[in-house]
C-alpha positions in Angstrom: -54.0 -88.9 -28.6 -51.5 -91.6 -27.5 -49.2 -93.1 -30.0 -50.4 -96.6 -28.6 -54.2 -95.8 -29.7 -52.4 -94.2 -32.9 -51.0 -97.3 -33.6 -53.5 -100.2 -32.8 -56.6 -98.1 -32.8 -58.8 -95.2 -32.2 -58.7 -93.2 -29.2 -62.4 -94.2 -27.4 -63.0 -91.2 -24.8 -65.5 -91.3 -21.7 -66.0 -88.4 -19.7 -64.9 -89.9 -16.1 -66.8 -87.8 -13.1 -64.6 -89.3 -9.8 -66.9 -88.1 -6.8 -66.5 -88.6 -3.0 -69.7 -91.1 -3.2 -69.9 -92.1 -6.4 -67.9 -92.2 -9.5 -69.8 -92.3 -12.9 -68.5 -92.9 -16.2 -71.3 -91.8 -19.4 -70.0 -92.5 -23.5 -71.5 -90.8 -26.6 -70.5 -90.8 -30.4 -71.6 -88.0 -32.7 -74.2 -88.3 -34.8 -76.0 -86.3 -38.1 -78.3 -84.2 -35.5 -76.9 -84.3 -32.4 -75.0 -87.2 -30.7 -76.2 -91.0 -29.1 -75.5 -92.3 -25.7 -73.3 -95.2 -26.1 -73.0 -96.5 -22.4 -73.2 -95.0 -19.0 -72.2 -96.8 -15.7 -71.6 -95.5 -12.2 -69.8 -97.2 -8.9 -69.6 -96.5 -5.6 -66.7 -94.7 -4.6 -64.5 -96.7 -1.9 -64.9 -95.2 1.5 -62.9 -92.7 2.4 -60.9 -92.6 -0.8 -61.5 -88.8 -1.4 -61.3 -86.5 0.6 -61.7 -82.6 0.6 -61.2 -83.2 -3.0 -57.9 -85.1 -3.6 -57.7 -89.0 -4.6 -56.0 -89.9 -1.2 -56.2 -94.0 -2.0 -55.5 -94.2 -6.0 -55.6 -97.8 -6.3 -58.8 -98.4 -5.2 -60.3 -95.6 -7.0 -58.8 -97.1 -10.3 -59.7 -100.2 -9.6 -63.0 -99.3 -8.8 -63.2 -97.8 -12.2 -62.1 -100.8 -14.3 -64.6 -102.6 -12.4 -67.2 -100.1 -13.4 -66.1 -100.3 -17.4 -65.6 -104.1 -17.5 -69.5 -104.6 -15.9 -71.1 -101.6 -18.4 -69.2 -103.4 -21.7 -67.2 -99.8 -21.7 -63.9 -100.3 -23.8 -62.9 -96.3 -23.3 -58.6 -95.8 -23.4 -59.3 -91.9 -22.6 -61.4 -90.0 -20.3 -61.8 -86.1 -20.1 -62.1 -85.7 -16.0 -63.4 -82.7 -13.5 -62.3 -80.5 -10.8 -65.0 -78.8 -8.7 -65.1 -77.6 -4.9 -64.1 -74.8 -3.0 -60.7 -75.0 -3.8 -61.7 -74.3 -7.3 -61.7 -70.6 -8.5 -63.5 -69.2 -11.5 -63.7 -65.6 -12.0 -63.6 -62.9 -14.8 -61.1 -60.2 -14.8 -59.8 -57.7 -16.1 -56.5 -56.9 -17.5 -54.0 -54.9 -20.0 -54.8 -56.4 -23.8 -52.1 -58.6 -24.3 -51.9 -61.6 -27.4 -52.3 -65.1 -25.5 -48.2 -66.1 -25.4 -47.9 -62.6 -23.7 -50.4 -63.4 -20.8 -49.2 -67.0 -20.7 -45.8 -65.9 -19.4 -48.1 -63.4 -16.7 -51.0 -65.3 -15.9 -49.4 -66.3 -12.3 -49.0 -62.8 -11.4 -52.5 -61.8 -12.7 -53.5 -64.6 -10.6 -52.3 -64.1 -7.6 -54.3 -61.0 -6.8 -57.0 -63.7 -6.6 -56.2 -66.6 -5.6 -55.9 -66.9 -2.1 -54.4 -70.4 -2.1 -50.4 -70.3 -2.9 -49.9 -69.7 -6.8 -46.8 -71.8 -7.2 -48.9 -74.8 -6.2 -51.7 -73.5 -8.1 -52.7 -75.2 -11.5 -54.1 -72.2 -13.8 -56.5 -72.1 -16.7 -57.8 -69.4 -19.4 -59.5 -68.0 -21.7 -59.2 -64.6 -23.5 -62.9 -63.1 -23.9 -62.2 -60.2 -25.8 -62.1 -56.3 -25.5 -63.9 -54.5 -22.8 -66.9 -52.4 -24.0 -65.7 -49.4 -22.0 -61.7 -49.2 -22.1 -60.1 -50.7 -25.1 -56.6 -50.9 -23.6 -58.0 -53.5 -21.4 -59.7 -56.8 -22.5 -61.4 -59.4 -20.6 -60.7 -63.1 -19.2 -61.9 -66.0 -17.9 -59.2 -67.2 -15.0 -59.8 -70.7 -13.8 -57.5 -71.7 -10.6 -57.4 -75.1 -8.4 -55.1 -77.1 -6.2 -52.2 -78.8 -8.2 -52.9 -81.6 -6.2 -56.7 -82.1 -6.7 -55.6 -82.3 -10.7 -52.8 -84.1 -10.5 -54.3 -86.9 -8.5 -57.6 -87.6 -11.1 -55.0 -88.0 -13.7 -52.9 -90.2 -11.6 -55.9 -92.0 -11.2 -56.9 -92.4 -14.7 -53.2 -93.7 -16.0 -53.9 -96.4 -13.1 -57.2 -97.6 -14.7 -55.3 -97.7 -18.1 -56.6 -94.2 -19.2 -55.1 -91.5 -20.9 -56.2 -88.2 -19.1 -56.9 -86.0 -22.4 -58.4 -82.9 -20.2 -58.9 -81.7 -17.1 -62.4 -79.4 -16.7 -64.3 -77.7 -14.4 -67.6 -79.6 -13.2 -69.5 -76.8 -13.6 -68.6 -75.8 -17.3 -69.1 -79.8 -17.9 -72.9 -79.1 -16.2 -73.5 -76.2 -18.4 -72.6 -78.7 -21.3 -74.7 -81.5 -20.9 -77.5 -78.7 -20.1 -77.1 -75.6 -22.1 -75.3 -76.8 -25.4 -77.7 -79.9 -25.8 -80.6 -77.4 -25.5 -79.7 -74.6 -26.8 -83.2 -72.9 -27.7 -84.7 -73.2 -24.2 -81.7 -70.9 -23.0 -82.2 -67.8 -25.7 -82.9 -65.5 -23.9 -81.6 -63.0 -21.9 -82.9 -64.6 -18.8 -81.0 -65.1 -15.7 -81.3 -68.9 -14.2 -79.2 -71.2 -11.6 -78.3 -74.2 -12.2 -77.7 -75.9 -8.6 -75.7 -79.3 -8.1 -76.2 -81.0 -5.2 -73.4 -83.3 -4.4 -71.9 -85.6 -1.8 -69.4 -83.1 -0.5 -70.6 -79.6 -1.9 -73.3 -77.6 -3.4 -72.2 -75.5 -6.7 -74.3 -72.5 -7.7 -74.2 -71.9 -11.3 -75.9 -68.4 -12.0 -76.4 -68.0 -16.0 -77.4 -64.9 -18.0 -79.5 -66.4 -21.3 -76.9 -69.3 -22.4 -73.1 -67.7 -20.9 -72.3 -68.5 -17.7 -71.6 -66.1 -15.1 -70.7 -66.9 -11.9 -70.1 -69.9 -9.8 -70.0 -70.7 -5.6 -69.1 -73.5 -3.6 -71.4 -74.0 -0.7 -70.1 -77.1 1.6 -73.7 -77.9 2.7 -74.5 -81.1 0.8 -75.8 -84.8 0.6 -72.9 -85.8 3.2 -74.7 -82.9 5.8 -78.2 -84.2 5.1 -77.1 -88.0 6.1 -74.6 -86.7 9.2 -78.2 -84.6 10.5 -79.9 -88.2 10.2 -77.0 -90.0 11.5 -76.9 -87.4 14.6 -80.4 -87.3 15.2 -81.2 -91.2 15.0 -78.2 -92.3 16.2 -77.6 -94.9 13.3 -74.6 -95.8 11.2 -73.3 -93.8 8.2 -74.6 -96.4 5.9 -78.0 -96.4 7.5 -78.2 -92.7 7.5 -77.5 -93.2 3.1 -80.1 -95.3 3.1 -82.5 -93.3 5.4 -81.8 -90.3 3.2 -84.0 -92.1 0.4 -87.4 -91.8 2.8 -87.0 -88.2 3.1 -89.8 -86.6 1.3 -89.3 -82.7 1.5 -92.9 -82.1 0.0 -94.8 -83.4 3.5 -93.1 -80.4 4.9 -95.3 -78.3 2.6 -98.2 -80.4 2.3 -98.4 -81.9 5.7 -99.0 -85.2 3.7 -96.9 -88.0 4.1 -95.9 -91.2 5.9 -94.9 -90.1 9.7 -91.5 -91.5 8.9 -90.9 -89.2 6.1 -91.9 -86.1 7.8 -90.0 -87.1 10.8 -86.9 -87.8 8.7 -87.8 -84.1 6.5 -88.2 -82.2 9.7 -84.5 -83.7 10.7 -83.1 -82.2 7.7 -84.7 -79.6 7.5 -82.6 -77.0 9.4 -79.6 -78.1 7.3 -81.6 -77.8 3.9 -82.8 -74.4 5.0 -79.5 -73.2 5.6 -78.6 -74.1 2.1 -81.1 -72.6 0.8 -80.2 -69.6 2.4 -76.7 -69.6 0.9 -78.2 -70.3 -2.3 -80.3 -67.5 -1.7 -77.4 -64.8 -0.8 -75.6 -66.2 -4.2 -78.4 -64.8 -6.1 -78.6 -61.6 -4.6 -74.6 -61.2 -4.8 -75.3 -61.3 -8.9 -78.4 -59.4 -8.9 -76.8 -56.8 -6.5 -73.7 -56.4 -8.8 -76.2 -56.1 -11.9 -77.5 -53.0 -10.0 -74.4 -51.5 -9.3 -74.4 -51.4 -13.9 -78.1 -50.0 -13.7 -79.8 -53.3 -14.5 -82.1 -54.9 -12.5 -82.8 -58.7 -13.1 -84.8 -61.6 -11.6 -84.0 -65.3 -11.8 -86.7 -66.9 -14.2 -86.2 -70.6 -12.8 -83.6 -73.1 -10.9 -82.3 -76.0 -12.6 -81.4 -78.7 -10.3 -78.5 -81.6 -10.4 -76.6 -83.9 -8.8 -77.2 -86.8 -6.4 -78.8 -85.4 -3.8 -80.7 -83.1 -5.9 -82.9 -86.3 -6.2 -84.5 -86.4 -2.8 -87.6 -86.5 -2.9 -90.2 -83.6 -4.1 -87.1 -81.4 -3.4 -87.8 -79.1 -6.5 -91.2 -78.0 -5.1 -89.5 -77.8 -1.1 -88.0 -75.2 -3.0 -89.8 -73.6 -5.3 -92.3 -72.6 -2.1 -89.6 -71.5 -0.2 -87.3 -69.1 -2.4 -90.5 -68.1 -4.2 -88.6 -69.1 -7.6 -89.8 -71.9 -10.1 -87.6 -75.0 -9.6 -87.6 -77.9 -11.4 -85.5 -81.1 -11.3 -83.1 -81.5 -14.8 -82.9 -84.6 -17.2 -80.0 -83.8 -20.0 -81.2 -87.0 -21.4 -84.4 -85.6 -22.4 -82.8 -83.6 -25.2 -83.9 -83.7 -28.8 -79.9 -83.6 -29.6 -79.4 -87.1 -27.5 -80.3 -90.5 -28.7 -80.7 -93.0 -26.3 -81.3 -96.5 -26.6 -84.9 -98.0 -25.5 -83.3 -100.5 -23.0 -81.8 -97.8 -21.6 -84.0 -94.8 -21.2 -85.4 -95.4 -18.4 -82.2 -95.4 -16.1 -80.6 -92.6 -17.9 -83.9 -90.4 -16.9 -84.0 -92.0 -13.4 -79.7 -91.1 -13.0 -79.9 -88.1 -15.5 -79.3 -85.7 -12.3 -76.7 -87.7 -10.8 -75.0 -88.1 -14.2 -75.2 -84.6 -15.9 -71.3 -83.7 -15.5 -70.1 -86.9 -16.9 -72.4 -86.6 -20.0 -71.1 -83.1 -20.0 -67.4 -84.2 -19.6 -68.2 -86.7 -22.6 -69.7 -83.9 -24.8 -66.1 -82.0 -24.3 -64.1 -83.0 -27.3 -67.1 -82.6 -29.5 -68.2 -79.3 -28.5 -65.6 -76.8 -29.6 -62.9 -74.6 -28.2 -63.1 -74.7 -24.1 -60.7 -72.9 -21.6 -57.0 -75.0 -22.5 -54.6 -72.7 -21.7 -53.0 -74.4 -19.0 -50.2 -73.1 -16.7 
């Protein structure tokens, strides 16, 4: 906490999600069973403002984001914010049992047998998971890895829109947040699911076994590709080809059914969404094949879908006929553990997709002990 927020009052925290299309800002309080939505908000990200990533233009970004929390009646002087992408690692590995100040002084050279990206510039991340089940003189840990840069501009961002940057997470342990730890009974199992994010710049797989997460993947097939296969095709303007992108209907490609301009616009994506589906696909079968290689064999019981882009429409059944795997669009908001006020609920469950890492960013402080080792 700031000493100024000490001083004059308490620290009010938003969990901040800065994407290359749209930033989106959601605020919740604790309560006796769970916790209430307080205010949510998003704003268009200024064009051209991120790229691969990195903040490029700050100023416009934070001023973008005041003018977000001034129209939504936010008041926040903190913000937990997100790293995601391909420049993101998260892996498990394996090393000599060590206390934590031993493997804080050596977590750059365990890192840099895999990180590919130079480890001086790297900003590093873990969590010790405990002893491994087969060699005792070895114990097991979450690394998380990303671009100094990427961080270092989202906090630069936030201190610009007059917030204090109290953590830095990874977008997809935000997502498994607002999904998992807000239901935790529909995840008890021992089942394996993906959670898939489809955002402006990249799609994240998320593969889970029961409630722990287990591995994640970058695919740069995305909301952006779907509007640059319209934009292409019809020859329009990036900003027509956003618009055009909300006519797509990907169940007229299964049904046949539909308005001729939404199965001419799915047939034009759909090469590109194929492709992704492919990738998410080979994902899948990476985890299942490694499963094998310990003797287990394992299916994937359903796919959970988020993000932006997630929302075209009757995506979740494109998909569920074509991977042959139950897939249904996710609403966080529809959790027994959220209130939410009446005026509200209906654009919570509309944006609930497009909003799931902020809520899950905003669930941070409240939700216990996450990866904060940081190098």
């Amino acid at each position: 906490m700031s000493i100024l927020s000490s001083l004059f009052g308490k620290e009010v925290v938003i969990g901040l999600d800065i994407g290359s299309s749209m930033i989106k800002a959601v605020q919740v309080e604790p309560t006796r069973g769970g916790f209430r939505v307080v205010r949510a908000a998003e704003q268009k990200t200024p064009q051209g403002a991120v790229r691969d990533g990195v903040i490029i233009s700050r100023e416009p970004i934070a001023m973008a984001i005041r003018q977000m929390l001034q129209a939504a009646g936010i008041s926040a002087n903190a913000a937990v914010l997100s790293v995601s992408g391909p420049s993101v690692t998260v892996r498990q590995i394996r090393v000599p049992k060590m206390n934590a100040a031993t493997l804080t002084k050596s977590i750059r050279y365990e890192a840099g047998k895999y990180i590919s990206t130079n480890i001086e510039d790297a900003a590093l991340s873990f969590e010790i998971m405990g002893p491994c089940d087969d060699d005792p003189t070895q114990m097991d840990v979450m690394l998380v890895g990303t671009s100094r840069d990427l961080v270092e501009s989202r906090v630069a961002v936030a201190q610009l829109a007059g917030l204090e940057a109290i953590a830095v997470d990874i977008e997809s342990f935000a997502i498994l947040r607002a999904i998992v730890d807000t239901a935790p009974d529909d995840f008890a199992d021992e089942n394996l699911r993906a959670i898939v994010d489809i955002g402006a710049a990249h799609t994240e797989v998320i593969i889970l076994s029961g409630p722990d997460f287990a591995l994640t993947r970058s695919i740069p097939i995305s909301g952006d590709t779907f509007a640059d296969a319209l934009k292409n095709q019809l020859r329009i303007e990036p900003s027509e080809a956003e618009l055009r992108k909300q006519d797509v209907d990907m169940g007229a490609l299964i049904t046949g059914e539909g308005s001729p301009e939404s199965i001419e616009l799915s047939r034009i994506i759909q090469t590109t969404m194929d492709e992704l589906l492919r990738e998410i696909r080979r994902s899948i079968n990476y985890f299942q094949s490694q499963l094998a290689d310990e003797g287990v064999t394992a299916n994937l019981s359903e796919i959970l879908l988020v993000g932006g882009s997630a929302q075209i429409r009757n995506l979740a059944a494109y998909m569920s006929a074509r991977l042959g795997i139950p897939t249904r669009l996710c609403d966080p908001f529809a959790s027994s553990q959220l209130e939410t006020s009446p005026e509200a609920e209906e654009w919570l469950q509309e944006q609930g997709p497009s909003l799931t890492a902020a809520l899950g960013l905003a669930l941070k402080e409240f939700t216990g002990p996450q990866l904060g080792s940081k190098n």
